[in-house]
N, C-alpha and C positions, 0 to 999 in steps of 0.2 A: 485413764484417759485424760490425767490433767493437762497433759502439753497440748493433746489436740484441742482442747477448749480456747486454747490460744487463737484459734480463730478467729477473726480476721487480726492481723498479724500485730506485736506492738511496737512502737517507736517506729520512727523515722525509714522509709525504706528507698532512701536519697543517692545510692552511692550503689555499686557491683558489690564491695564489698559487705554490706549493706545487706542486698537482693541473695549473695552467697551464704549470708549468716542466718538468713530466715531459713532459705531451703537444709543447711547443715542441722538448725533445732528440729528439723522433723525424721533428719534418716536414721541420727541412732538411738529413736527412741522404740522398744518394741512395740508398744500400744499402737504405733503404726500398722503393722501388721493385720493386729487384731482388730482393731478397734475405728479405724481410717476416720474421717474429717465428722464430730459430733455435728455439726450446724450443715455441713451438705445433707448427710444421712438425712439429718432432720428436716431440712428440705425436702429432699427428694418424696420421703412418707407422708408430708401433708401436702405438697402438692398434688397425691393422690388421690388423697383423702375429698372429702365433700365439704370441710372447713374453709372457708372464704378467707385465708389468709396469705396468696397470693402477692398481694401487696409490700403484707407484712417483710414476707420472705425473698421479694425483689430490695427492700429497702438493706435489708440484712445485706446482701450480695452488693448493692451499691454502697454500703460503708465500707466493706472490704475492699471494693476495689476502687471506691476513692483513693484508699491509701497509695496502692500503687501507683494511681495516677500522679497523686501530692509529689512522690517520689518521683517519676520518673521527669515529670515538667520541671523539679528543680534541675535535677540531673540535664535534661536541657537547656534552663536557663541560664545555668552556668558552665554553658559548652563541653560537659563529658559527655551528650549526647547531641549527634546530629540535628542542624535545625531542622530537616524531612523527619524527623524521628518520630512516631505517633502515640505520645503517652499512652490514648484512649487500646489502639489495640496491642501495643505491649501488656498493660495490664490484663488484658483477656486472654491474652495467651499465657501467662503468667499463672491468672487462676487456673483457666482450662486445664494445662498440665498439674499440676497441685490435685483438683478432683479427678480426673479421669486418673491418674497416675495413683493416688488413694486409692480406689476403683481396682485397679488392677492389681497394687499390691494386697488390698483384702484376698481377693481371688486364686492369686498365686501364692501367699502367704510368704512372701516375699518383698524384702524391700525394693530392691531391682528396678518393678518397673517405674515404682517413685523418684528412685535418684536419676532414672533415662529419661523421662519427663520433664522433669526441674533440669536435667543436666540441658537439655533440649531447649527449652525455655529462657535460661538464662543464657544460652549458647545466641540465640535471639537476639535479647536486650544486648546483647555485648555486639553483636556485627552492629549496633546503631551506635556504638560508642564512636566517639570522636577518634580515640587512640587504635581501634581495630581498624579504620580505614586507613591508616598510613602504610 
């Protein structure tokens, strides 16, 4: 499961092509499959749990999707994305498919619905590009 520990994501994720290269490092690896998102899972079990680490595991989730944010505000700042564009909920959509999309391909044992997810998600980010509204 080393790829998946790649959580939350590394380098710059500034560009589509960028946001494409993240989602491409997770479909053809199999641990996918088996193994789906180490730091959700982990989440998900002590949020369960009676551990008061809540906090901890919101802080986790807002590092991750700082990133995104970092990326997608530059990506607007520099006009490939619309000024309406909304960093804050591209990023959640972004993750959202990512875990739920993990979620599913555990259960299906299938990569599938990870790449219809991401495919989805990214299909998103891109209708807020500057270049898909032309």
């Amino acid at each position: 499961m080393m790829g998946l520990r790649q959580v939350p994501p590394r380098g710059p994720l500034d560009s589509m092509a960028a946001l494409r290269a993240w989602a491409d490092g997770y479909l053809g690896k199999p641990e996918v499959v088996a193994g789906g998102c180490s730091f959700g899972s982990l989440a998900a079990e002590v949020l369960k749990s009676e551990l008061d680490v809540r906090d901890a595991v919101a802080q986790g989730f807002a590092r991750w999707r700082a990133q995104f944010v970092d990326g997608l505000t530059a990506m607007r700042d520099r006009g490939q994305l619309r000024p309406d564009a909304d960093p804050d909920q591209l990023a959640t959509s972004l993750m959202a498919a990512f875990q739920g999309g993990l979620l599913l391909t555990q259960a299906a044992r299938d990569v599938q619905p990870l790449r219809e997810a991401l495919d989805g998600a990214l299909a998103h980010v891109e209708s807020h590009t500057v270049d898909h509204a032309r």
